[in-house]
Steps between C-alpha positions, in 0.01 A plus 500: 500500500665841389538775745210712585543846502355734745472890637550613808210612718519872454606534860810300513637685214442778700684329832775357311595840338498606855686241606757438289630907502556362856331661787693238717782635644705174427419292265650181672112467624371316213689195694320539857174542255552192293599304796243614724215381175702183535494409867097592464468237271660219669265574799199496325596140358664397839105571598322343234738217520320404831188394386629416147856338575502345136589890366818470670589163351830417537636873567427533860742752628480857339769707454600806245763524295689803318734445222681718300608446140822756419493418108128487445498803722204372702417462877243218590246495790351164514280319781356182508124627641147536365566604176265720278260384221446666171239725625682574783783628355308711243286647829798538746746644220303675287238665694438679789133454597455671831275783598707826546739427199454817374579723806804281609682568124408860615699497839776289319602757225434785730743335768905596473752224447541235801148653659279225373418239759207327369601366206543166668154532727323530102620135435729617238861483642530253224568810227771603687742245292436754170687751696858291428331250242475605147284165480325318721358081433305315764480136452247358749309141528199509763536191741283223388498642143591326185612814369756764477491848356747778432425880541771752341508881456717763452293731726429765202088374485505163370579158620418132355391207621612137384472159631863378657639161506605584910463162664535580882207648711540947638637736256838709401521803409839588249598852477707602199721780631520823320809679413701670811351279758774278536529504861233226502661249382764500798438196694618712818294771413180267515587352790537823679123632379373158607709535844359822516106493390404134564666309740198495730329272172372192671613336183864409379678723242743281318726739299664333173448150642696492814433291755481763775178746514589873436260585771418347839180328414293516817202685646595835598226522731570178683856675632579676795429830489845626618653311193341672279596796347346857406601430153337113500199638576502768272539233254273252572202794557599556102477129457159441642337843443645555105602860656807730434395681825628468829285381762349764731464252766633124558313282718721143576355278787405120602150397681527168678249390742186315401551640120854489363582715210778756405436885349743688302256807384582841351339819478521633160720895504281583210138486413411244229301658177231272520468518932092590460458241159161267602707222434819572633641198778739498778840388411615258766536141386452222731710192502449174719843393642685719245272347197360782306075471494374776373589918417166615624345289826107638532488520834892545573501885556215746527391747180570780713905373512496383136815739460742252698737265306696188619470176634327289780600165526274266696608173676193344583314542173458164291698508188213409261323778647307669184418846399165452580539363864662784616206714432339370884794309593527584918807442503586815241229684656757512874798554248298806363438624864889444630586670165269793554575553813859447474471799266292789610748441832828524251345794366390663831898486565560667200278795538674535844819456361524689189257744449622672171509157363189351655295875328635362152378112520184673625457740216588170268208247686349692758207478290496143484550441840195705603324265285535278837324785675185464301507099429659321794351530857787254631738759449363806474600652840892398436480677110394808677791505729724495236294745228608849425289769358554870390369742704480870552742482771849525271623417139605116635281216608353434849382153670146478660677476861690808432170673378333404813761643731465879316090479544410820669297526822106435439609300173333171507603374154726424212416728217573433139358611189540298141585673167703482172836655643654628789558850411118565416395352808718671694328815351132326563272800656356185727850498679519869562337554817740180623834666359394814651486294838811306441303173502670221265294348197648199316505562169411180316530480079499158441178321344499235797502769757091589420416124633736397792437804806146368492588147616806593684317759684677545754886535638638499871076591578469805282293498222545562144329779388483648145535878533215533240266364758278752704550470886524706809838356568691777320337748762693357809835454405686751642741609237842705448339803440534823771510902512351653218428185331273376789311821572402516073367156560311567806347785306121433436364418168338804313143563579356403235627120474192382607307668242748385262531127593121516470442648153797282370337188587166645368654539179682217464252240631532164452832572327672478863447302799555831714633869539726552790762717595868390495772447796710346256517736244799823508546637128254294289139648511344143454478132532311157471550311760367131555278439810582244821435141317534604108755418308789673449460722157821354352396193546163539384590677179708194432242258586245695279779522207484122482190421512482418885244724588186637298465823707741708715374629794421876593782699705461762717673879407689686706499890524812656608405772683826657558514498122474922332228355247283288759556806719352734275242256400364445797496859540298542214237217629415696764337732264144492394454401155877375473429153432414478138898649413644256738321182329747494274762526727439250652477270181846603459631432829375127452644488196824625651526303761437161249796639250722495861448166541582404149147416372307525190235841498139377490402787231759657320244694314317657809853561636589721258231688495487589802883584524407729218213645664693603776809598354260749277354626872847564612623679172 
């Protein structure tokens, strides 16, 4: 059968432009990548080999090998594990079919040489060879096939596809060297990159045949921790995450007891581009006595930690175990809780520890985490502990304890208030009267932070309490405020508020819940605020945006009457006959008050109008 000719997905032409103008900083990675694919597939046929020992046949013992050629001018990476079929290699080589293709390329040519870390996490390491390889083949035979195929490109948006006459089982990949990268075909030099990026692979690296591995060939995370280095573990988090990051945190300990099992996790340093993607799973594999089972245990880690990578390695799981068992399998459902728990203490330490650092793996999966908040009663109280928000207290990050310990006398809760961005909420005329008072609000921007404060509710005993809320709580905390400051607020509202309050919610109607008079309010002249036991309006606009909720419900304005137009308008409504010129006033407060808080105007027609009509009065 002649070669079959094929194009490139439009998206790996893209990636292996990108890649081979090298945005590595060395270019001796395509080894660690090609190795690392390697070792992955002799543990996936070291696991399917339990329950089907006939696709090991006589080849028990895996092992990869790395050969050079000086004449041929070709370096190959061979191992003897699961193979790849036809289709496989046309899907795994020549496509990339993964939701967020499109904004990764984005970050990739945006990102400066030796900046790109997650290359590897995309399942693509694998194009790394074109960087030295003016040619690439892959010969692979699937275990238990009858079959062997060859894949070969050039990397410039072609490749082919041919049946091979390869008689052994796994696959090898031959890279034909281009011009000036000579170095590679040092023996020494190989053995140094394999020294140096993969001597924590659990499977033997035979280099040109000898008899002695290039690499140690054991479970890193079955050593002691003191004989293991900084560097090892740098390593084998690239290994077993695909990353070219450093870990922000390393997490290395042994659970023995009723439950044996070993954890070598790591907390990513940067934030994966598909973190939020529906479909997105942790990355901790799970092995039974240092047999590989599966990449993604259900059940192994919660969704709300899917950002950790690494290994657990259980000792009292069966070996046949299957993927579907471990779905209600007790046994991984008291690994899941010693691995949970094991890590909201590690990070607990590192908050206390390093606080720079633990503000920049919040600002990378804080988000998730408070996923935990809103989904998982077990541990909600211990997320808390360790949560950070914004708030208008300074430009950094503050805990829920620390909040607690600044709460002002008479304060009886947490307040918060959910938005878009900081810097507009910060500016919110529902916060005013509480900056004026020097009482902290959290600033929350993050989509899950409209759901969890409702079944958190509450932290240390106080409350959380959306500063959009109505409530005579603002009233009694005594504040920061003295002097002048305190004698303007003491001063008594104008006379004619009540007059005011009284024709505004005559005109308005059923358009409003109620008219009253602001405490909160210092420099904005209005407000809708939600009453005790509504929901909170940024919640509710989102709820009504998708679909959640037919009808919002009706807030009540507030009338600042320290405010030079509510002044003079309530002035004016003292006046006998005043009321038909201050209907439309107070049209356009409401409508002010729902442009503040970001919403759509009921009647853009009537609005104008009578903006015009008054601006004509004024002329």
């Amino acid at each position: 059968m002649p070669a079959e000719q094929m194009q490139f997905r439009a998206e790996v032409s893209r990636l292996l432009d990108i890649v081979v103008h090298s945005l590595y900083s060395d270019k001796e990675v395509f080894l660690r990548e090609l190795i690392s694919n390697a070792s992955d597939a002799c543990d996936k046929l070291r696991y399917a080999g339990i329950t089907q020992p006939e696709l090991l046949g006589d080849d028990p013992d895996f092992e990869i090998t790395v050969s050079i050629d000086k004449k041929g001018r070709t370096i190959t990476v061979a191992d003897n594990g699961i193979g790849m079929t036809r289709d496989e290699l046309v899907e795994n080589l020549g496509t990339i079919a993964r939701s967020g293709t499109s904004a990764f390329l984005k970050q990739l040519e945006e990102a400066k040489k030796g900046d790109i870390n997650q290359i590897g996490q995309f399942g693509v390491g694998f194009y790394a060879a074109f960087m030295v390889a003016q040619a690439v083949e892959v010969r692979s035979r699937k275990a238990g096939s009858d079959e062997a195929w060859c894949w070969e490109s050039d990397g410039r948006g072609e490749f082919t596809v041919e049946e091979d006459s390869k008689k052994t089982r796994g696959t090898e990949i031959v890279i034909y060297l281009k011009q000036g990268e000579d170095e590679f075909l040092d023996a020494e030099r190989l053995r140094a990159i394999v020294a140096k990026y993969s001597d924590h692979i659990a499977i033997p690296v035979i280099l040109n045949g000898e008899d002695k591995p290039a690499n140690r060939a054991g479970a890193l995370w079955l050593r002691n921790k003191n004989d293991i280095t900084t560097d090892q573990y740098r390593e084998f988090y690239h290994h077993v995450a695909h990353a070219f990051d450093d870990a922000a945190l390393t997490l290395h300990w042994r659970a023995e007891g009723v439950i044996e099992y070993t954890g070598l996790l790591f907390v990513p340093g940067t934030k994966p581009y598909d973190l939020f993607d529906p479909k997105r799973q942790h990355g901790v594999k799970l092995y039974v006595k240092r047999v590989f089972i599966t990449d993604h245990a259900d059940g192994l880690v919660p969704p709300w930690l899917r950002f950790l990578r690494g290994v657990i390695d259980s000792e009292d799981l069966p070996l046949n175990v299957s993927r579907e068992m471990l779905q209600n399998n007790p046994m991984v459902a008291k690994i899941r809780q010693g691995v949970t728990k094991r890590v909201l203490g590690d990070l607990g330490k590192f908050a206390a520890d390093d606080a720079a650092g633990y503000e920049k793996f919040w600002d990378n999966f804080g988000a998730v985490l408070k996923e935990g908040l809103y989904e998982d009663a077990t541990y909600r109280d211990d997320i808390a502990k360790i949560a950070r928000f914004k708030s208008t207290h300074g430009d950094g990050v503050t805990s829920l304890a620390d909040y607690v310990s600044r709460m002002k006398p008479g304060q009886e809760s947490i307040f918060y208030i959910c938005g878009e961005s900081a810097e507009k909420l910060a500016r919110n005329p529902h916060i005013e009267g509480f900056k004026a008072k020097g009482v902290e609000v959290l600033l929350l921007t993050d989509q899950v932070d409209d759901f969890w404060p409702s079944v958190l509710e509450t932290f240390d005993g106080k409350e959380l309490k959306s500063a959009t809320r109505a409530g005579d709580e603002f009233g009694k905390i005594a504040g920061d405020k003295d002097g002048d400051d305190k004698k303007d607020d003491a001063k008594p509202a104008p006379e004619g508020m009540a007059d005011l309050v009284a024709l505004v919610k005559l005109t308005l109607g059923d358009e409003v819940k109620d008219v009253r008079v602001s405490d909160r309010l210092t420099s904005s002249a209005v407000c809708l605020t939600a009453d005790e036991g509504d929901l909170d309006l940024h919640l509710e606009r989102f709820l009504k945006q998708h679909n959640q909720i037919r009808t919002a419900s009706k807030r009540i304005l507030e009338l600042n009457p320290k405010h030079a137009l509510i002044a003079q308008m309530a002035d004016r409504a003292k006046q006998a006959g005043a009321s038909d010129n201050l209907k439309d006033f107070a049209w356009l407060l409401l409508d002010q008050a729902r442009l503040l808080d970001g919403d759509t105007l009921s009647d853009p027609v009537a609005f104008s109008e009578r903006l015009g009509a008054i601006m004509a009065r004024a002329v």
